[in-house]
VEXKE-826283 format. One record per atom (N, C-alpha, C, CB): residue in three letters; z, y, x. Coordinates in steps of 0.2 Angstrom, whole numbers, plus 2048, in hexadecimal, padded with zeros to 3 digits. Glycine has a CB too. Layout:
residues N
alaZYX...
//
This chain:
residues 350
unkD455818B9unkD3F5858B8unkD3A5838BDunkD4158C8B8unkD325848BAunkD2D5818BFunkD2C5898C3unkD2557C8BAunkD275888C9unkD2558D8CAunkD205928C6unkD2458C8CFunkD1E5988C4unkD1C59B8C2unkD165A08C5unkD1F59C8C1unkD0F59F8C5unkD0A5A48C9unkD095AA8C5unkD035A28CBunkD0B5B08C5unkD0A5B58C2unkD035B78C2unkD0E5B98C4unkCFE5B68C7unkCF95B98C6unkCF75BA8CFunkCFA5C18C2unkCF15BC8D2unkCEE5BD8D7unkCF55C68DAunkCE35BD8D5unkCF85C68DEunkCF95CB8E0unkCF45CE8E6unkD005CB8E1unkCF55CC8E9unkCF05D18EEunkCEA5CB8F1unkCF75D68F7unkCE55D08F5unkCE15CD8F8unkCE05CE8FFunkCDD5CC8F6unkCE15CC904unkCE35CF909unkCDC5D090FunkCEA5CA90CunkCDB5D6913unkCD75D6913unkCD75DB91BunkCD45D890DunkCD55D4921unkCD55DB929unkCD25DD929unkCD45DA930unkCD55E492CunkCCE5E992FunkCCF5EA934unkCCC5F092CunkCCB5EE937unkCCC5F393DunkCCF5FB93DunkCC75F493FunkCCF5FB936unkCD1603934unkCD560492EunkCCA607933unkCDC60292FunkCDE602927unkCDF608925unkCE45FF926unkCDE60D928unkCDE614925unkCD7616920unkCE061B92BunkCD2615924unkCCC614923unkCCC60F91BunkCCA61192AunkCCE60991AunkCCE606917unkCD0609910unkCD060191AunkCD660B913unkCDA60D90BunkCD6611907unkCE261190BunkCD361790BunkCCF61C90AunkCCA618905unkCCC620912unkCC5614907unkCC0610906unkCC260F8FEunkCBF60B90AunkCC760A8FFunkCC86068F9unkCC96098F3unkCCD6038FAunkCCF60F8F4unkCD26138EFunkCCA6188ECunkCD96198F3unkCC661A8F1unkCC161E8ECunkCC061A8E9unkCBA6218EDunkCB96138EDunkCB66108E9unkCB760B8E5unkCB360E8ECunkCBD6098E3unkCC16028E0unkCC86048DCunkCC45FC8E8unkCC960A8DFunkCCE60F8DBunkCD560B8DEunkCCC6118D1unkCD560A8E2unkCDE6068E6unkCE060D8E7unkCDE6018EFunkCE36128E5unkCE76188E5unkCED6168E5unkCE561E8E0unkCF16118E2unkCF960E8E4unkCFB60C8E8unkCFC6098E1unkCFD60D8EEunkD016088F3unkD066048F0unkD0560B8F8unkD086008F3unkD0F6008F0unkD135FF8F7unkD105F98EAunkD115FE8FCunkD135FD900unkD11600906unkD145F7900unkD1560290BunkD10602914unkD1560291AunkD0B60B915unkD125FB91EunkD175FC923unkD155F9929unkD1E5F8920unkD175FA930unkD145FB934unkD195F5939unkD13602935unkD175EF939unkD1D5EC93EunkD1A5E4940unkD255EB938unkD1D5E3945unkD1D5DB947unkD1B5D5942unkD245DA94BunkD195CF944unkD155CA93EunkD185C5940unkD0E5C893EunkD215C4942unkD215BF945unkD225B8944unkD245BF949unkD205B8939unkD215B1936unkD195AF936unkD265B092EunkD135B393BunkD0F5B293AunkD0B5AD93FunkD0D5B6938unkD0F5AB945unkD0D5A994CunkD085A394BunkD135A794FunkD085A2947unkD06598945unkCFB59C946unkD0A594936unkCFC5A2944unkCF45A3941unkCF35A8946unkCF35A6938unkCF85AA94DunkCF75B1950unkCF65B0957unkCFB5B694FunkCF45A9959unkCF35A895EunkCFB5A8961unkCEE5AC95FunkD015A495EunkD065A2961unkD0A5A5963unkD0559E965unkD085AD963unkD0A5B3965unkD0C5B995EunkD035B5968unkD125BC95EunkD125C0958unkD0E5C795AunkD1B5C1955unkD0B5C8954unkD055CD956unkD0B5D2950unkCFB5CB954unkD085DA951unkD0B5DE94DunkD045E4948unkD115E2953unkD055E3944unkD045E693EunkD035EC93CunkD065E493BunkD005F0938unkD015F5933unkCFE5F492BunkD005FA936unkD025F2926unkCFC5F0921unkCFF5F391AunkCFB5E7920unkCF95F4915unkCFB5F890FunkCFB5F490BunkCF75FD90EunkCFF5F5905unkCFE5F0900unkCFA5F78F9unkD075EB8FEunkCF55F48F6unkCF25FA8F2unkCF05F98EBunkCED5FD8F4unkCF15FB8E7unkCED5F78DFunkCE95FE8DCunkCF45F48D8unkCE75FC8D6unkCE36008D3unkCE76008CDunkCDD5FE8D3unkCEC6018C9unkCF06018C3unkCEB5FF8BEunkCF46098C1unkCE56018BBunkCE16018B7unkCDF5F98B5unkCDC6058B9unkCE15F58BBunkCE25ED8BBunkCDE5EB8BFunkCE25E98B5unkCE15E28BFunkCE05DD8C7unkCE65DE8CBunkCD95E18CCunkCE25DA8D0unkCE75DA8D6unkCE85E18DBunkCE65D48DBunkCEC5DE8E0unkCE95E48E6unkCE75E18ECunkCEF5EB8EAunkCE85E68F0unkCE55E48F6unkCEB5E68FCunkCDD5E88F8unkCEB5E1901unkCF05E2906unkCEC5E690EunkCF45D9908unkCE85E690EunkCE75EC914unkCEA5EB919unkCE85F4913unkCE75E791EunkCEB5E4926unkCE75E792DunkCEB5DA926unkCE95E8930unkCE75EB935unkCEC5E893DunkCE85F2933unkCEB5E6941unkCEC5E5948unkCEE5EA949unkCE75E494BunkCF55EB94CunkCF85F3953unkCF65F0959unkD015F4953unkCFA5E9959unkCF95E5961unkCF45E3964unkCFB5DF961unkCEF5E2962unkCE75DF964unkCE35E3960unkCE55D7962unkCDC5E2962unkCD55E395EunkCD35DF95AunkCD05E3963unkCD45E3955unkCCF5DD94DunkCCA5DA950unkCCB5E1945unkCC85D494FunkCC45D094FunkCBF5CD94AunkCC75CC951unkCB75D094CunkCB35CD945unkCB25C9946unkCAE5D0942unkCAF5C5942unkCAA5BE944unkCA65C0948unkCA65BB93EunkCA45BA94CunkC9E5BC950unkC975B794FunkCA15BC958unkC985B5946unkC935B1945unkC925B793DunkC965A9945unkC8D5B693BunkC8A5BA935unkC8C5B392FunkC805BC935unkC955B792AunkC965B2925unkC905B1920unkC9D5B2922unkC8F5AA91EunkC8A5AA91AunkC8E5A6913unkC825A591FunkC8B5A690DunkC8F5A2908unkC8E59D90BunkC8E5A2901unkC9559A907unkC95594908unkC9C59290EunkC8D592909unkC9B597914unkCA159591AunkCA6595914unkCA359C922unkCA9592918unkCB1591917unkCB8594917unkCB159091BunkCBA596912unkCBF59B911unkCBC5A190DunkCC259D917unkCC05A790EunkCBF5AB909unkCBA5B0909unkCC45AE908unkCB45AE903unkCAB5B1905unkCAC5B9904unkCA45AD8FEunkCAD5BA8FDunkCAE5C08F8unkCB35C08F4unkCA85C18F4unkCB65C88F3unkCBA5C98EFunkCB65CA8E6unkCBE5CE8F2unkCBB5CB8E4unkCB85CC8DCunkCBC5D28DAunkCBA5C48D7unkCB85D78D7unkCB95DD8D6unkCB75DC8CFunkCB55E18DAunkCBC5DF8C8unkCBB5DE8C3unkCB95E48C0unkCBF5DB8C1unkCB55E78BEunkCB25EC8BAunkCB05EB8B4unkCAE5EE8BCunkCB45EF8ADunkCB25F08A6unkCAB5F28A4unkCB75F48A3unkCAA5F68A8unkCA15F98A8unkC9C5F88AFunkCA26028A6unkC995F58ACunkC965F08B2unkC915F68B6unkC905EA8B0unkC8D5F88B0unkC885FE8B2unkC8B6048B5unkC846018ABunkC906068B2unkC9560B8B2unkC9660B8BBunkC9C60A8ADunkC996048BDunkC9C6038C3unkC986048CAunkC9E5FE8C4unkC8F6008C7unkC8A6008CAunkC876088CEunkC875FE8C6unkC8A60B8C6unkC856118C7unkC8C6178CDunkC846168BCunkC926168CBunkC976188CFunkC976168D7unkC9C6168CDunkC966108D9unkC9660D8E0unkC8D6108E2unkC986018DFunkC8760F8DEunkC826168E3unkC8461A8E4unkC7E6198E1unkC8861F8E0unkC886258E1unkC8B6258E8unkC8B6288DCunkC926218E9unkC976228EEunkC936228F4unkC9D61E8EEunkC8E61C8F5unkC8661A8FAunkC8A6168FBunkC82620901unkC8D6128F9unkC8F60A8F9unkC8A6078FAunkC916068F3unkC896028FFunkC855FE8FFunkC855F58FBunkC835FF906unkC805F78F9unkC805F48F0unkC7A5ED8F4unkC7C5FC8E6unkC7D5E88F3unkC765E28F4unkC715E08F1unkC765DD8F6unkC6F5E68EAunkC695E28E3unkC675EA8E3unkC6D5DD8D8unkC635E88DFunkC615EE8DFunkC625F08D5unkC595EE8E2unkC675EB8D3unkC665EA8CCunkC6E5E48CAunkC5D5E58CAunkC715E48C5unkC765E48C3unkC735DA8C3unkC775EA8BDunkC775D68C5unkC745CE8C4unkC775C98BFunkC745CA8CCunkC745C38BEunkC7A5BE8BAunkC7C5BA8BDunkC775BA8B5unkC845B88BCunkC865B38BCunkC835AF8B8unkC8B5B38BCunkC875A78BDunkC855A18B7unkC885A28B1unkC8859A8B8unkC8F5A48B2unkC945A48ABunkC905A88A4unkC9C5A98ACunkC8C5AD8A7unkC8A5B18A3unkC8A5BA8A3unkC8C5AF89FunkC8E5BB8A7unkC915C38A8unkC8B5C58ABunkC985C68AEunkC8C5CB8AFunkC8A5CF8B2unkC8C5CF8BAunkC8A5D48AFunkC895CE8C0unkC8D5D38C5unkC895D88CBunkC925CD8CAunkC8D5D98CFunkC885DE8D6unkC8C5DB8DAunkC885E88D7unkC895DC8E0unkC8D5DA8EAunkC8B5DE8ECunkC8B5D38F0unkC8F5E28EFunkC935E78F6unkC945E68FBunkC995E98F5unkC925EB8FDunkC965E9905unkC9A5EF908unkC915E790CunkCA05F090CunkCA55F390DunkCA25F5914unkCAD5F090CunkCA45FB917unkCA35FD91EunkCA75F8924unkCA560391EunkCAB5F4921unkCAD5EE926unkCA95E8925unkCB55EC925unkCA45E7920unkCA15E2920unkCA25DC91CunkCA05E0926unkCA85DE917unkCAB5D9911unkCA85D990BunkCB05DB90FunkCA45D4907unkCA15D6902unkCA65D48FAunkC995D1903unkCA45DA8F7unkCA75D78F1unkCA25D68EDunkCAB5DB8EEunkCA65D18E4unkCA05D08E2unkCA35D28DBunkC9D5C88E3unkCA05DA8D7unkCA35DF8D1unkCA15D78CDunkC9F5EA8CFunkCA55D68C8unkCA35D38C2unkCA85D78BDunkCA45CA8C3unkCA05D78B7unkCA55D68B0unkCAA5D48AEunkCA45D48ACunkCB05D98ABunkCB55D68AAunkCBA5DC8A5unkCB75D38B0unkCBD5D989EunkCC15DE89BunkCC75DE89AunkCBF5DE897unkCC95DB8A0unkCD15D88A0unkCD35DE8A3unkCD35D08A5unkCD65E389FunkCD95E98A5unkCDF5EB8A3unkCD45F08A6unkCE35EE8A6unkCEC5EF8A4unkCE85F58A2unkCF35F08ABunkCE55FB8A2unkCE560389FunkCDF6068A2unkCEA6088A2unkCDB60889EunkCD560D8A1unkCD76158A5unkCD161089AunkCD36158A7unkCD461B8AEunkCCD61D8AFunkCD76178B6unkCCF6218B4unkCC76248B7unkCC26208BBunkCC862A8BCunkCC461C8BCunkCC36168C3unkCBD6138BDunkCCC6108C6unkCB76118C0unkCB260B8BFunkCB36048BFunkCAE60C8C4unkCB76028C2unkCBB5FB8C5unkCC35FB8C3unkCBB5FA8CEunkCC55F48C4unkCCC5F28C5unkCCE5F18CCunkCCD5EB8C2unkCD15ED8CDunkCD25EA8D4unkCCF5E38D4unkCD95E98D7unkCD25DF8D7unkCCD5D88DBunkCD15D38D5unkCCE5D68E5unkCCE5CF8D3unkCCF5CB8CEunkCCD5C48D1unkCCA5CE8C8unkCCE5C38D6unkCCD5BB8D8unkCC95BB8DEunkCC95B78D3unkCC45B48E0unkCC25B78E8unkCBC5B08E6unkCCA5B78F1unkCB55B28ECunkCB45AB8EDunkCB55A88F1unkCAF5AA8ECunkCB55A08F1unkCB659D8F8unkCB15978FAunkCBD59A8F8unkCB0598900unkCAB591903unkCB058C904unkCA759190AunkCAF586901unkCB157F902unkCAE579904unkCB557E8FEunkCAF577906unkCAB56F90AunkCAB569907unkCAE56D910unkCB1569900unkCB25648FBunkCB45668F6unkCB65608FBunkCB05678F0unkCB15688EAunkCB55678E8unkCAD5668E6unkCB65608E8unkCBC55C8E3unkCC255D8E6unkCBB5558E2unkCC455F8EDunkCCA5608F0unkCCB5658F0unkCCA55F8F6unkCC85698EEunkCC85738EEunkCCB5738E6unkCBE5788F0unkCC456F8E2unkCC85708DBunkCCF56E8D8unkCC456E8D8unkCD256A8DCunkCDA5648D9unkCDD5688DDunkCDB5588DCunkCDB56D8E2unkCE15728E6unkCE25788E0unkCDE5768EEunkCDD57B8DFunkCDD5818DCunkCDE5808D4unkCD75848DFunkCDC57A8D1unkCE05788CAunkCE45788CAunkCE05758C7unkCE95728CCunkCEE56E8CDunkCF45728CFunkCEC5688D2unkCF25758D5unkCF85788D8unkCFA5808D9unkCF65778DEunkCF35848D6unkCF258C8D5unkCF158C8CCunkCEB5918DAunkCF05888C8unkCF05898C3unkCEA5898BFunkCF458D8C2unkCE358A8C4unkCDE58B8C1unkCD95868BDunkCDB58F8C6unkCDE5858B7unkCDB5808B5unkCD557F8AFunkCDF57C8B5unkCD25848AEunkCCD5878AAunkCC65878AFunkCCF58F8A7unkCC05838AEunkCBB5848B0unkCB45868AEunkCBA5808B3unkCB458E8AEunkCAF5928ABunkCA75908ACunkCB05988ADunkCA758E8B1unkCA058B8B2unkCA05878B8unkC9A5908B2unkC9B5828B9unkC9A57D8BEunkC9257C8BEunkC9E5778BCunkC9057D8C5unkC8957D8C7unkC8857B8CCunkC855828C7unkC815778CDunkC7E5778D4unkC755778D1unkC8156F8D9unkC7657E8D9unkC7057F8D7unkC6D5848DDunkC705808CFunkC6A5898DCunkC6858F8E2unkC6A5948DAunkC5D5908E8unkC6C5998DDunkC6D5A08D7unkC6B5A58D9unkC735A28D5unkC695A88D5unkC655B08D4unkC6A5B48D7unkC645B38CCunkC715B58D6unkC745BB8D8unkC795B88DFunkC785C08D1unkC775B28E0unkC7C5B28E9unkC725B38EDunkC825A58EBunkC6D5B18ECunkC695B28F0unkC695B98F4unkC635B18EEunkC6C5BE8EFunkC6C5C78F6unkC735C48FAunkC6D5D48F2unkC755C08FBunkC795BE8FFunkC7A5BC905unkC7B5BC8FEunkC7C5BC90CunkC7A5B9913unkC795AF911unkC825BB91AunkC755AE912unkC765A7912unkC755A290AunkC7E5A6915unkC745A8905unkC765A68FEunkC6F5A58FAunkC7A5AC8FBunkC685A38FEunkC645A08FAunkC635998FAunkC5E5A28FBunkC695968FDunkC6958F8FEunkC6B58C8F7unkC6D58C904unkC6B5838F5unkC6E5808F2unkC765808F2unkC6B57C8F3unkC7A5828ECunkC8157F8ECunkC8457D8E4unkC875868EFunkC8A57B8E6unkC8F5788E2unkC945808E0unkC925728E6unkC925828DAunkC975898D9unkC9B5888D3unkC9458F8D8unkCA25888D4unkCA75868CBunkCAB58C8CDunkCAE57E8C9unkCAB5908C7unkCAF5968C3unkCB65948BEunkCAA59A8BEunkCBB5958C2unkCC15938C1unkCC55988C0unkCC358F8C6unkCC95998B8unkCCE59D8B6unkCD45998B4unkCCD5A18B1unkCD759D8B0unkCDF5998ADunkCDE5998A7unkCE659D8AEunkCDF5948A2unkCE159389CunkCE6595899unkCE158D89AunkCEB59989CunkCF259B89BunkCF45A489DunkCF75958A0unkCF75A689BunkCF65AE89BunkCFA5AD89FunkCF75B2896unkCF85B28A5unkCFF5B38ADunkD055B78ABunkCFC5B98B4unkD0C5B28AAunkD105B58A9unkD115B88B2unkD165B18A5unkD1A5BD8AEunkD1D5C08B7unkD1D5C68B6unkD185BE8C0unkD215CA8BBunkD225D28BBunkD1B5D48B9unkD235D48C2unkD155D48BCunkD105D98BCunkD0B5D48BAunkD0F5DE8C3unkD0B5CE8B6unkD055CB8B1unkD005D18AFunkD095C98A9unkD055D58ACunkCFF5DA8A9unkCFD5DF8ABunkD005DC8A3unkCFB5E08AFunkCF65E58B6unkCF35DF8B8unkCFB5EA8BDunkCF65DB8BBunkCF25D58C0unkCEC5D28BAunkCF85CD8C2unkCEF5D08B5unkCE85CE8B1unkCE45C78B3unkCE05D48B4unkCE15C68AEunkCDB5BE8B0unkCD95BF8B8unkCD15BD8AAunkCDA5BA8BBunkCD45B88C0unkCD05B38C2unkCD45B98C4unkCCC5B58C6unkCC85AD8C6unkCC85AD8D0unkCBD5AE8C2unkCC75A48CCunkCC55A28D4unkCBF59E8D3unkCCA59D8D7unkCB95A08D8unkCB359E8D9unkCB35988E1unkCAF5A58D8unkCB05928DEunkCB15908E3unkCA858E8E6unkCB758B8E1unkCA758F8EBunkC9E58C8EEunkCA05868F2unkC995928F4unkC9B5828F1unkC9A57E8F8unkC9157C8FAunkCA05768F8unkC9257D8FFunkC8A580902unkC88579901unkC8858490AunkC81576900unkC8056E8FEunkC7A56D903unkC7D56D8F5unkC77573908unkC7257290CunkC71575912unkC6E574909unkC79575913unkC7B577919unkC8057591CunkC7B57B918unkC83572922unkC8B574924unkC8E57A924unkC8B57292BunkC9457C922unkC97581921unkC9C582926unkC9958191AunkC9E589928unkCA358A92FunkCA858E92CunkC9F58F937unkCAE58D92EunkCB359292EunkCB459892FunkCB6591932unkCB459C92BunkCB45A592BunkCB75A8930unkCB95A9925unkCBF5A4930unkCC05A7937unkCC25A293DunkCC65AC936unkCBB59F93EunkCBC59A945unkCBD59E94AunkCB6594947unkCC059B94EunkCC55A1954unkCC75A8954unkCC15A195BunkCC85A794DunkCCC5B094EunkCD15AD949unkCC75B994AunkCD75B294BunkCDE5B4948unkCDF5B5941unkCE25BB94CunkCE05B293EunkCE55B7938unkCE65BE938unkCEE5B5938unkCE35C2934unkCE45C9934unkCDE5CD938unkCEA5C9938unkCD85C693AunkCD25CB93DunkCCE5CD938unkCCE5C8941unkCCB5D093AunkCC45D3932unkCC35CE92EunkCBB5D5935unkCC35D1927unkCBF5CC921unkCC65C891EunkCB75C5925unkCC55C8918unkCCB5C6914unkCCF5C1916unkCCA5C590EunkCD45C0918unkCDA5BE91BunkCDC5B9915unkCDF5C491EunkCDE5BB911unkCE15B490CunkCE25B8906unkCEA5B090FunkCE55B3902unkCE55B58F9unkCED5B58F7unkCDF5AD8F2unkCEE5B88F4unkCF55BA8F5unkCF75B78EBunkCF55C48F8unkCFC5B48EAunkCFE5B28E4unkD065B48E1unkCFC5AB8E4unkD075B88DDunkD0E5BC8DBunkD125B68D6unkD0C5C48D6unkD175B48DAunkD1A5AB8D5unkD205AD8D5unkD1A5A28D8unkD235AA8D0unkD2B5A98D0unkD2D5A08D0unkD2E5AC8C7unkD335A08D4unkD3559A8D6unkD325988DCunkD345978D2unkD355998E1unkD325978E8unkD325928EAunkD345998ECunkD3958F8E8unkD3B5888ECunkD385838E7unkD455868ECunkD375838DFunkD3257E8DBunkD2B57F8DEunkD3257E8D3unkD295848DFunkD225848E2unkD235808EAunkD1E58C8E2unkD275828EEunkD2657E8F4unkD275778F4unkD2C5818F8unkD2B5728ECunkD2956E8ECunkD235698EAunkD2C56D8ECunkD215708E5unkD1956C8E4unkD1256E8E9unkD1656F8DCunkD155728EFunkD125718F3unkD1156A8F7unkD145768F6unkD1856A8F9unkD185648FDunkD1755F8F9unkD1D562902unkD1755B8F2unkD155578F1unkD0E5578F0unkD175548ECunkD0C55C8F0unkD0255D8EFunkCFF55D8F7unkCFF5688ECunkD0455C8FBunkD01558901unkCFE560905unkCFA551900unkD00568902unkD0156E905unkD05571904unkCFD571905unkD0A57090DunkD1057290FunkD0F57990FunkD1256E914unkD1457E90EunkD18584912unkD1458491BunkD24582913unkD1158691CunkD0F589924unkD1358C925unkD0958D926unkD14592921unkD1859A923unkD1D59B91BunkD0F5A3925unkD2159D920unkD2859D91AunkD2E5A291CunkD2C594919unkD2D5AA919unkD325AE91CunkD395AC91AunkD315B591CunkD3C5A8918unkD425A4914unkD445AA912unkD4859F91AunkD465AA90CunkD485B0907unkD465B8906unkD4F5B0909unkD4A5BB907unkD465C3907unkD445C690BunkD485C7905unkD3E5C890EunkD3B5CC914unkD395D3911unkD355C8917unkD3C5D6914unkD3A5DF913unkD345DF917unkD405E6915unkD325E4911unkD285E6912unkD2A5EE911unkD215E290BunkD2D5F0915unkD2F5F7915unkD305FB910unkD2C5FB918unkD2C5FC90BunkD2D5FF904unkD305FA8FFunkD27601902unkD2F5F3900unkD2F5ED8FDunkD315E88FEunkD2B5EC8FCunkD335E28FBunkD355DC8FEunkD365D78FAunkD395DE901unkD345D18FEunkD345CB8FAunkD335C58FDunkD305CC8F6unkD325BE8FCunkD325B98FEunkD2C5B5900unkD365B88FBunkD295B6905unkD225B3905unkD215AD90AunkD1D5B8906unkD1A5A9908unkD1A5A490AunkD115A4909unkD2059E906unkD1159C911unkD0859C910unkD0659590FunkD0359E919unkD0259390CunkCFF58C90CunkCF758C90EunkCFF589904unkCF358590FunkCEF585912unkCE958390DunkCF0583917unkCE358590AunkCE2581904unkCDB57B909unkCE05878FDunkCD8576905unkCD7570908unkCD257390FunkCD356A902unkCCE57790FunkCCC57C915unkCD058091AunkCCA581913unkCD7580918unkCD858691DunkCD958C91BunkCD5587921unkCD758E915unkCD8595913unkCDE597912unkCD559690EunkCE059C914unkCE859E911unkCE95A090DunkCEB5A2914unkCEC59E908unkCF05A0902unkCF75A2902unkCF159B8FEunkCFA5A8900unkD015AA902unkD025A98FAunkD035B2905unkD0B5AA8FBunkD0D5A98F6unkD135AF8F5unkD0F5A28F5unkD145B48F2unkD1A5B88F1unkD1D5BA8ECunkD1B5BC8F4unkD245B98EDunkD2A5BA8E6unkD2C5C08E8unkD325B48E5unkD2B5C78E5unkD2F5CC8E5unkD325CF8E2unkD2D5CF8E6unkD365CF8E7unkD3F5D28E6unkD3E5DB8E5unkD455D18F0unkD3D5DE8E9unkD3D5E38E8unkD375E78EAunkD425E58ECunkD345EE8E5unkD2F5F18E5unkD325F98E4unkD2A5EE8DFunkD2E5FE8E6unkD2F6058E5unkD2B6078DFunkD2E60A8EBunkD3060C8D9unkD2B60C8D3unkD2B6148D4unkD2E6088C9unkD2F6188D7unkD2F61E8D8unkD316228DCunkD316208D4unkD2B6228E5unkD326228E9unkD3362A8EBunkD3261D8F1unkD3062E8E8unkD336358E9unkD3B6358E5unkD2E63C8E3unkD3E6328E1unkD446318DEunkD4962A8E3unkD4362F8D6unkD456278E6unkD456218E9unkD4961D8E3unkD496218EFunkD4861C8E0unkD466168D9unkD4460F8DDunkD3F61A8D4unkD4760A8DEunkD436058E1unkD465FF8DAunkD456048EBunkD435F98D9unkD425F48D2unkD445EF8D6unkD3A5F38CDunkD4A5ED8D4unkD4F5E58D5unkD4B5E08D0unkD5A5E88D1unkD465DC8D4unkD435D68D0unkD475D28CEunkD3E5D38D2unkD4C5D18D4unkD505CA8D1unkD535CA8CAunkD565C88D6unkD555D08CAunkD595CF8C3unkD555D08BDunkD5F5D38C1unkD4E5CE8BEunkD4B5CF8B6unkD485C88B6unkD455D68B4unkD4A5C38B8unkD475BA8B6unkD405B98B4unkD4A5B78AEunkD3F5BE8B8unkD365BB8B8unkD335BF8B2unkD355B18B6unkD355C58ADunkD345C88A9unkD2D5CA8ABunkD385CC8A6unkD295CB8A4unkD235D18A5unkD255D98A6unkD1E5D289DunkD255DF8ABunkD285E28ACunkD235E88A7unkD2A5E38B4unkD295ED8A3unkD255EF89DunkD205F48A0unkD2A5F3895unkD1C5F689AunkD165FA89DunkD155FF89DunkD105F989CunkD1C60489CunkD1E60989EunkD1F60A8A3unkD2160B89DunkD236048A6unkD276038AFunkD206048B4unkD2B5F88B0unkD1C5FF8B1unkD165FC8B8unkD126058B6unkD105F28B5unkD126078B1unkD0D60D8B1unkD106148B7unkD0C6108A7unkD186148B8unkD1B6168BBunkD186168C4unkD206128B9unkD156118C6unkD1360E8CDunkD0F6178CFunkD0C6048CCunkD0C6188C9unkD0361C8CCunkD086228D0unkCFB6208C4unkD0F6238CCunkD1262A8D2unkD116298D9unkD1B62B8D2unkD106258DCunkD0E6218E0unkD096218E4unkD0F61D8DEunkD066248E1unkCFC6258E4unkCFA6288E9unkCF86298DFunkCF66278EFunkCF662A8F4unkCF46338F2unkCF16268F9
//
C-alpha cells in the first residue's frame, strides 16, 4: 500500500495568547471543537528551538461544519517572538491562511459586525474567478475568506475552517514538483503573472508575481476526508523583489503560522517517498506520541524554502469525553469514519 494524504489537518499557528486565540477563532471562524489540549515539553522539536527543548501549551480546534483546524501554539518556556520586519507577500514560507466560506457576503457582513478588521472595503476577485476578502487577527495573521462549497454540514457559523494556505516561494518550478509530486496537488486551477487587484490591500502586494492555484484531482480519502474537504494550495513568488524568510531568526512556534499540517496513512511509504524526493524526515516522533487527549504518529519535512510541513497518522482521538469514549484508528484501515461518528466530535465544544 502507497501512502495516503487524507486532506490538510490543521494549520498551525504561534501566538502569544493561546487562550486569547481560541476565544478569537471559535467566534469569528467558528473553531468551537477542540479535539485536543495539552500542555508539555517539545523535545522532538530541538532541530527548530534553538537546540534547546522548549515547552508548550497548544490546542488543536476545528469547526465541524468543514475544513481543517487549527493547532494553537503558544511558548510556556520563553516569550513569543514576532517578526521584527513587516511580512510583505511574496517572503518566504507561510503568507495567509485560507478560510473557506459558502456565503461570501454573508461572511463579510459577519466578520464587520464582530469589528474584524477586514483590508477592502468590498468583497474582491480572484484570478480563478471566485470571490474573496483579507483579515487580520489581533496577533497580526492575515487570512484570505475565499468562496467555497465544499462543506461536511451547515451550522450557524458564516465560515468553515482553513482550507489550504498561501505560500512565498523563490522557485516556482521547485515549489511546484514539491507540492504536486509529493503532497498530491496535482490539479492547477490557475496560473499568472502579473500585479492583482485583490493582493494589492496587502503589505508588499502591489508588486509584480508569479501566482498558481493548486488542488487535487482526486477526492481525500482517510478517517475524516469528509469534514476536511477540497483544499488548496496557492503558491506566490515575488518577480520584483528579493524575498526574506518569515521566520529569519526566530524559533518554531514564534508568532504567525508555524507549519501546514497533513492527515496520511502509511508512514513508512511516505518516509520513503520522502527521501527519494530528496525531502528527508527532520523530526520523527517514531511511532505513537500522546497529545494528551490524543495521539499519533508525527513527523516534519522541509519544503524547497524551508517551510515546515508535518505529517500525522492518528491513532487515537476522543469522540465523547464526558463518557470517555476515546476512537482506536488503527483498527479501521484507513476507512472514511461515518458521519454520524465525526458529527459526535461537537459534544466536545468549548
Amino acid at each position: 500500500m502507497s501512502y495516503v494524504i487524507g486532506g490538510i489537518q490543521q494549520l498551525g499557528v504561534g501566538t502569544p495568547d493561546e487562550q486569547g486565540s481560541c476565544e478569537w477563532y471559535a467566534r469569528v471562524f467558528g473553531m468551537t471543537t477542540p479535539i485536543f489540549r495539552e500542555a508539555a515539553p517539545a523535545p522532538f522539536m530541538t532541530r527548530y528551538t534553538g537546540g534547546e527543548v522548549q515547552s508548550r501549551s497548544a490546542t488543536l480546534a476545528i469547526n465541524l461544519q468543514g475544513g481543517s483546524g487549527f493547532e494553537i501554539w503558544q511558548y510556556t518556556s520563553r516569550k513569543t517572538q514576532p517578526a521584527e520586519f513587516e511580512i510583505q507577500t511574496g517572503d518566504l514560507g507561510f503568507l495567509y491562511g485560507k478560510i473557506k466560506a459558502n456565503d461570501l457576503e454573508g461572511a463579510f457582513a459577519h466578520m464587520k459586525k464582530e469589528g474584524v478588521e477586514i483590508l477592502s472595503e468590498k468583497i474582491l476577485p480572484l484570478p480563478d474567478g471566485r470571490g474573496c476578502f483579507y483579515l487580520r487577527d489581533p496577533w497580526n495573521n492575515i487570512f484570505q475568506v475565499i468562496e467555497d462549497n465544499d462543506f461536511f454540514q451547515q451550522g450557524k457559523y458564516t465560515t468553515g475552517g482553513p482550507c489550504g494556505a498561501v505560500i512565498g516561494v523563490s522557485d516556482m518550478e521547485k515549489s511546484l514538483k514539491f507540492y504536486q509530486e509529493l503532497l498530491g496537488y496535482d490539479l492547477i486551477i490557475d496560473d499568472e503573472t502579473a500585479s492583482f487587484e485583490d493582493m494589492a490591500v496587502l503589505p508588499g502586494g502591489s508588486g509584480k508575481f508569479r501566482r498558481v492555484l493548486l488542488s487535487h484531482s482526486q477526492a481525500p480519502q482517510g478517517p475524516f476526508a469528509p469534514v476536511f474537504g477540497t483544499s488548496y494550495i496557492e503558491l506566490v513568488q515575488a518577480l520584483d523583489r528579493e524575498p526574506v524568510k518569515i521566520f529569519k531568526d526566530r524559533f518554531w512556534g514564534d508568532a504567525g503560522f508555524i507549519h501546514l499540517c497533513f492527515d496520511i496513512l502509511n508512514m513508512p511509504a511516505l518516509q520513503e517517498a520522502c527521501n527519494e524526493a530528496g525531502h528527508p524526515f527532520t523530526v520523527d516522533s517514531a511511532d505513537s506520541f500522546n497529545m494528551g487527549e490524543a495521539a499519533g504518529h508525527f513527523t516534519y519535512i522541509e519544503d524547497p524554502d524551508g517551510a515546515l510541513i508535518e505529517f500525522v497518522e492518528t491513532h487515537k482521538i476522543p469522540l465523547l469525553k464526558k463518557l470517555n469514549w476515546y476512537l482506536d484508528l488503527t483498527k479501521r484501515a484507513g476507512k472514511p469514519l461515518p458521519r454520524w461518528m465525526l458529527k459526535m466530535l461537537k459534544s466536545n465544544k468549548y
